[in-house]
C-alpha positions in Angstrom: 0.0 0.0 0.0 1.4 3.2 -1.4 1.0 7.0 0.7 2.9 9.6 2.2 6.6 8.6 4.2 6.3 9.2 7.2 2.8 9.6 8.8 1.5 10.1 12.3 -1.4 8.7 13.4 -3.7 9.3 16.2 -5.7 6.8 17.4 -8.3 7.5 19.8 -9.0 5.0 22.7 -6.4 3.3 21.4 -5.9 1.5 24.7 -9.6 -0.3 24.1 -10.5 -4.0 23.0 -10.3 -2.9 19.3 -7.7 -0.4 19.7 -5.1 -2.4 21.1 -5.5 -4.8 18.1 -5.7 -2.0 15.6 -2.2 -0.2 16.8 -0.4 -3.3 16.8 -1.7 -3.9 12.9 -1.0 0.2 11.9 2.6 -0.9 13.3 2.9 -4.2 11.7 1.4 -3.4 8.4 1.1 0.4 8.0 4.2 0.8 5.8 3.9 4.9 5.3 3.2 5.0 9.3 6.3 6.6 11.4 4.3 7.5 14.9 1.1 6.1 16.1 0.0 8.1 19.2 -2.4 6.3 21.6 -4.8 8.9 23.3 -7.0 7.4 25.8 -8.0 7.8 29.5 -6.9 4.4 30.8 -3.0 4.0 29.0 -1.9 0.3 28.2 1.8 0.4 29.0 1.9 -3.0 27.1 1.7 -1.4 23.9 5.3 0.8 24.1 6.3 -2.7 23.5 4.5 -2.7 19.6 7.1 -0.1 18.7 9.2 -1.1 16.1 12.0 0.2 14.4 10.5 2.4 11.9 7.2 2.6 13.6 6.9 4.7 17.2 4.4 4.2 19.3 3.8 6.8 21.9 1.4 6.7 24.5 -1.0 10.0 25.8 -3.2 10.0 28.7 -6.0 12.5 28.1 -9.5 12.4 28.0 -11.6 12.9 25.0 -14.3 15.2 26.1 -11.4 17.7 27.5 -10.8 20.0 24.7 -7.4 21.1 25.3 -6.2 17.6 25.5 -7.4 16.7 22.3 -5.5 19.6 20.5 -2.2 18.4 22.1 -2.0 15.2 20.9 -3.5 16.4 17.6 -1.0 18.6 16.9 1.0 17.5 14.2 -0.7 14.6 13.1 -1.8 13.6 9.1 -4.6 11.0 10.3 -7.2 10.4 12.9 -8.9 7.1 13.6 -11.5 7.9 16.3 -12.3 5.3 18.5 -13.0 6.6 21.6 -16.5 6.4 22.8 -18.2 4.4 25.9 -20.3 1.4 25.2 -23.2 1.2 27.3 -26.8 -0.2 27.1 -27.1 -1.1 30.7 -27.6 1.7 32.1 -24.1 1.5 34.4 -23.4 5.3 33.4 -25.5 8.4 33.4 -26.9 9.6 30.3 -24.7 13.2 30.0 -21.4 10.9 30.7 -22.5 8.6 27.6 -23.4 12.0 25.6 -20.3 13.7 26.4 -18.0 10.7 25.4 -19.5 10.2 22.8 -21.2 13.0 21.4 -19.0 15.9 22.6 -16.2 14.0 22.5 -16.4 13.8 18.7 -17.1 17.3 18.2 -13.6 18.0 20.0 -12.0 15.6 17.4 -13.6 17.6 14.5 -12.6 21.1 15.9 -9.0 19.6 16.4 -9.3 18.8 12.8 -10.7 22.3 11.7 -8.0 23.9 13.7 -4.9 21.9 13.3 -5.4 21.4 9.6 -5.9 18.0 9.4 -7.3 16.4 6.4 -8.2 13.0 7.5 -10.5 11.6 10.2 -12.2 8.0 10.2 -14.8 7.4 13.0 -15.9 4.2 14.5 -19.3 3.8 14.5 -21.9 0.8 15.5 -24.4 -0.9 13.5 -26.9 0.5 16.1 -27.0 3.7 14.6 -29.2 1.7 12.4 -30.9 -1.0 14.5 -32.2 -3.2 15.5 -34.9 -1.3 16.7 -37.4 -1.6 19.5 -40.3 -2.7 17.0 -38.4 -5.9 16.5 -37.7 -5.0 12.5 -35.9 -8.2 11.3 -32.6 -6.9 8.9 -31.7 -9.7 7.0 -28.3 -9.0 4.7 -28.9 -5.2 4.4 -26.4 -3.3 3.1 -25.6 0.5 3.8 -29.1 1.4 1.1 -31.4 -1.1 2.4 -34.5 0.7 4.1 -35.0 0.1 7.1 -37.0 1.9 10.3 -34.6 3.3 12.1 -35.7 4.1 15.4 -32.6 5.3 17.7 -33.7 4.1 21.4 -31.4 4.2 24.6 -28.5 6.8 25.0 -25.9 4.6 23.4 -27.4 4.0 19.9 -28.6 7.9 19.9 -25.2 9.3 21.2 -23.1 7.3 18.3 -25.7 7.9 15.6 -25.3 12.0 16.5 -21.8 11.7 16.0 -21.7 9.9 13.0 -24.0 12.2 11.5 -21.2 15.1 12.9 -18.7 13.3 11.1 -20.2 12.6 7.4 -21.7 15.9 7.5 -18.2 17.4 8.4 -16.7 16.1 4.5 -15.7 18.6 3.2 -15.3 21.3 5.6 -12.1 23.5 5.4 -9.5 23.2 7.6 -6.5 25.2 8.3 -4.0 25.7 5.8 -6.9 26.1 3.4 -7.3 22.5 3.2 -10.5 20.4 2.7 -11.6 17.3 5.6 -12.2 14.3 3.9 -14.0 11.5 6.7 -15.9 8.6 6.3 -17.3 5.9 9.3 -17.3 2.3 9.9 -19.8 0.7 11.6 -19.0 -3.1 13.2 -21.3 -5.8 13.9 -20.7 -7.1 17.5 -17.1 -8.1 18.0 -15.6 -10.8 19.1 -12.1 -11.8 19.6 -8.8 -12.2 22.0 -9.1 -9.2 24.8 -13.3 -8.8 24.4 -13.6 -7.7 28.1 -17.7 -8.6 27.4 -17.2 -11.7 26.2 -14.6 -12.3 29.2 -17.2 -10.8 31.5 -20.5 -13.0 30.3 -17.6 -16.2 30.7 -16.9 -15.8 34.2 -20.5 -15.3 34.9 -21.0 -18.7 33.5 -18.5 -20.4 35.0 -19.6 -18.7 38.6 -23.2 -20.4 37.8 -22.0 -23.9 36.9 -21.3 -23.2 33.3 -25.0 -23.4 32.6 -26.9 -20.9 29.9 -30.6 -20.7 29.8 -31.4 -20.3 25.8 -33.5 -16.5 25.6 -34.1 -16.8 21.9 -34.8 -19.2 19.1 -31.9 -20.2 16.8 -33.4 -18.7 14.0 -33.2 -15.0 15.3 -29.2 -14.7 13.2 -26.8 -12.3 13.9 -23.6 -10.9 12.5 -20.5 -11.2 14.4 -17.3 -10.0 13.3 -13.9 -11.1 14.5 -11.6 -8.0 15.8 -8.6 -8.6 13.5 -10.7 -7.8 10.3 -12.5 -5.1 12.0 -8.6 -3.9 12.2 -8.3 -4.5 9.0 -10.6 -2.7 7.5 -10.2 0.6 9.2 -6.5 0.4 7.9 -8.0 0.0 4.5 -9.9 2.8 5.0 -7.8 5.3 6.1 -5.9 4.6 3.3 -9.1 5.1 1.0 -9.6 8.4 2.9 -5.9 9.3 1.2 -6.4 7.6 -2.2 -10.2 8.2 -3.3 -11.3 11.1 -1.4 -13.9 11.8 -4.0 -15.3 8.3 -3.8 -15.3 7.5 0.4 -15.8 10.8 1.8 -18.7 11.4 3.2 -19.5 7.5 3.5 -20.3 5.1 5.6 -19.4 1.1 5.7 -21.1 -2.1 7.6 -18.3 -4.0 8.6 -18.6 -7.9 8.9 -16.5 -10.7 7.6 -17.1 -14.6 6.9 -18.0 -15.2 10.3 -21.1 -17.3 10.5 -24.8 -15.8 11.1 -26.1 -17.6 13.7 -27.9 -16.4 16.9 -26.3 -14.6 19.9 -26.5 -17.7 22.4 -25.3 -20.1 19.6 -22.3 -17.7 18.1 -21.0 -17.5 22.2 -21.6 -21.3 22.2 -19.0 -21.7 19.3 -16.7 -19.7 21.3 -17.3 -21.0 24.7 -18.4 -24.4 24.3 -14.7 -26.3 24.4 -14.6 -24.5 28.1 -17.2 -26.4 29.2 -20.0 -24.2 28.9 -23.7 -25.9 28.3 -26.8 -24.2 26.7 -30.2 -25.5 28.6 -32.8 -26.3 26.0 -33.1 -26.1 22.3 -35.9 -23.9 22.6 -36.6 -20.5 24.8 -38.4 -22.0 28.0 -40.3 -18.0 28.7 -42.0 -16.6 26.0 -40.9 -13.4 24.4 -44.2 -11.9 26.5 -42.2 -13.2 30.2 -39.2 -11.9 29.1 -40.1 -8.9 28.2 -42.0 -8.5 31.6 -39.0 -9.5 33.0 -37.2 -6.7 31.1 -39.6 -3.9 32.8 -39.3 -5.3 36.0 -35.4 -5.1 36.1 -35.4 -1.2 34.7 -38.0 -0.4 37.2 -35.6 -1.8 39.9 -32.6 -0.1 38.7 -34.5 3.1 39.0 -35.7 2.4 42.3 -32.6 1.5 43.8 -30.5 3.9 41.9 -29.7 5.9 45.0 -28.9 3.2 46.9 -26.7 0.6 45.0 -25.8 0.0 41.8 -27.9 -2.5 40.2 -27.5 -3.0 36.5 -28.9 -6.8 34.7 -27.7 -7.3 31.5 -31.5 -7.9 30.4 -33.7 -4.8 29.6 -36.1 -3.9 26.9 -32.9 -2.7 24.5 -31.0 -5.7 25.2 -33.9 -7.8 24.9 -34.8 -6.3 21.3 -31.1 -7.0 20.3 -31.3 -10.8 21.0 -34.4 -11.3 19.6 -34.1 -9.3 16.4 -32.3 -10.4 13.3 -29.6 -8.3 12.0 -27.1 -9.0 9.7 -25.5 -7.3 7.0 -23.1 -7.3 4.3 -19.8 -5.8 3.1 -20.1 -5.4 -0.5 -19.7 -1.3 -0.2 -16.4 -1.5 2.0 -15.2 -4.4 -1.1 -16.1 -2.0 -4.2 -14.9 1.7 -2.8 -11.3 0.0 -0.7 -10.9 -3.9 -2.0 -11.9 -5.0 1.9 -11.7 -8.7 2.2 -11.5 -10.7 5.5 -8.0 -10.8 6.4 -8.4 -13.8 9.3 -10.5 -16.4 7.9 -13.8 -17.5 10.2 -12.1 -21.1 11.3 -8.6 -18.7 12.9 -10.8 -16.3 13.8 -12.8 -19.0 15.8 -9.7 -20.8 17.2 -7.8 -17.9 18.3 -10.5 -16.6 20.7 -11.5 -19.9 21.5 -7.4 -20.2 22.6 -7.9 -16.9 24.5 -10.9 -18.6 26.4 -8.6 -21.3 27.4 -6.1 -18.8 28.8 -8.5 -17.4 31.1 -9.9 -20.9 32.2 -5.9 -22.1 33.0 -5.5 -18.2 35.0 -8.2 -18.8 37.1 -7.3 -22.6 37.7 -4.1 -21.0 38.6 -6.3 -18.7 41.1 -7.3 -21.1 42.8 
């Protein structure tokens, strides 16, 4: 891949689940990259160590929704890859924290841009900026022109769809230095992969509860996953597509999936967490969709109530609950035809090196014990 000697990079919560494995790649692969700088709140002093010898990686604490902070590690920088936002749709944050994260924090990234003269800015997204939505609309291989209702509910899916609106409406836009900003966004499926502090999360759980999982929704309800080393891949591609064909990405936004297979939540985790021992109850939902979604209520009535008392926060509430039980999966075509994006870990390593990763936790906490 051809571009300009030489390049810094800024790569925004670059210390998260997909940031870590994105940084490693920009050093590995990024052949026109001389300094990646890793701006996040929480610094990973693990990745100084990714540092080659033509490749720096440097390492800022700041936080996004500071203004000032932004600007310093901006300064001087050809590329931005913002990842920074906070993923939440259980309620464990208050709504202005998600909104300033997310919302705000973008807008600092864009005035840093606009200020700074940079020309290049790619924004990580979510496909819930699009759905599924509370109406339990099925989306079944949609692409980026497929119509569907698109009903942003909960503070996560609103937050990220405001920004990525901020950031495709921003193409265009001078800069300093009389410049022109040229952006595009990405929006994953849920990932999956070595690192995914959910995945690691929703394992121990199991494991605390006899490695036992009571099946919510019918096998038919299909999902799209997407394994954390393509969704690295891809945003490499892009940024380089930002560089190349300005005329033809700017301004756009890509689904980003691979070959992993479309299966439902339960049974995608069960690929992943089956060899650890992990068993599914039932072939069939034993409560209705009717219970569960009773059930639902209940628990965001109690998280209310008890609010000011403890934290109480279930993984099951009525967003949740429409996510599980409403297809969604989509395709790639778009990201293939405008960048040449192809799966760069094929679904069977994919599978097998978080399935490894799985193992690694099971032998630490043996070791634990």
């Amino acid at each position: 891949m051809s571009g300009v000697p030489g390049q810094v990079y800024l790569v925004t919560g670059g210390c998260g689940f997909l940031g870590k494995h994105l940084v490693q790649m920009l050093a590995e692969r990024g052949e026109d990259v001389a300094e990646i700088r890793v701006f996040d709140l929480h610094l990973d002093r693990e990745l100084e160590s990714v540092s080659t010898e033509t490749v720096r990686v440097k390492l800022i604490q700041g936080d996004i929704t500071e203004m000032a902070e932004v600007r310093a590690a901006a300064r001087g920088v050809d590329v931005i890859i913002h990842m920074a936002g906070l993923i939440d749709v259980w309620g464990n944050n208050p709504p202005a924290k998600i909104w300033a994260v997310n919302y705000e924090g973008t807008q600092n990234v864009l005035q840093a841009c606009k200020e700074l003269g940079i020309q290049y800015l790619l924004h990580t997204s979510s496909m819930e900026v699009i759905g599924p939505n509370l109406k339990r609309d099925h989306f079944i291989r949609g692409d980026e022109d497929t119509k569907y209702n698109v009903l942003n509910e909960g503070t996560y899916a609103q937050s990220k769809a405001e920004a990525e609106k901020l950031v495709l409406s921003a193409n265009g836009a001078k800069v300093a230095g009389e410049r022109r900003l040229v952006t595009c966004a990405l929006r994953p499926t849920g990932i999956y992969g070595e690192g995914n502090g959910m995945m690691e999360r929703l394992y121990r759980t199991l494991v605390k509860y006899g490695r036992k999982r009571l099946r919510l929704t019918g096998k038919e309800v299909e999902h799209g996953r997407v394994y954390v080393g393509n969704v690295a891949w891809m945003h490499l591609l892009a940024a380089k597509a930002l560089q190349q064909r300005p005329g033809l990405v700017g301004g756009e936004a890509y689904f980003c999936y691979d070959d992993s297979p479309y299966l439902s939540y339960e049974d995608f985790d069960m690929e992943l967490l089956g060899r650890s021992g992990i068993r599914m109850l039932g072939q069939k939902p034993p409560i209705p969709f009717c219970g569960l979604y009773l059930l639902a209520c209940l628990f965001e009535a109690l998280q209310w109530l008890l609010r000011p008392i403890v934290a109480f926060n279930p993984a099951l509430n009525r967003y949740t609950l429409s996510m599980i039980t409403t297809a969604f999966t989509v395709r790639t075509d778009k990201a293939a035809r405008h960048f040449d994006y192809r799966p760069l870990v094929p679904w069977a390593e994919s599978r097998d090196r978080t399935i490894g990763w799985v193992a690694n936790l099971e032998a630490e906490s043996a070791k634990g014990q």
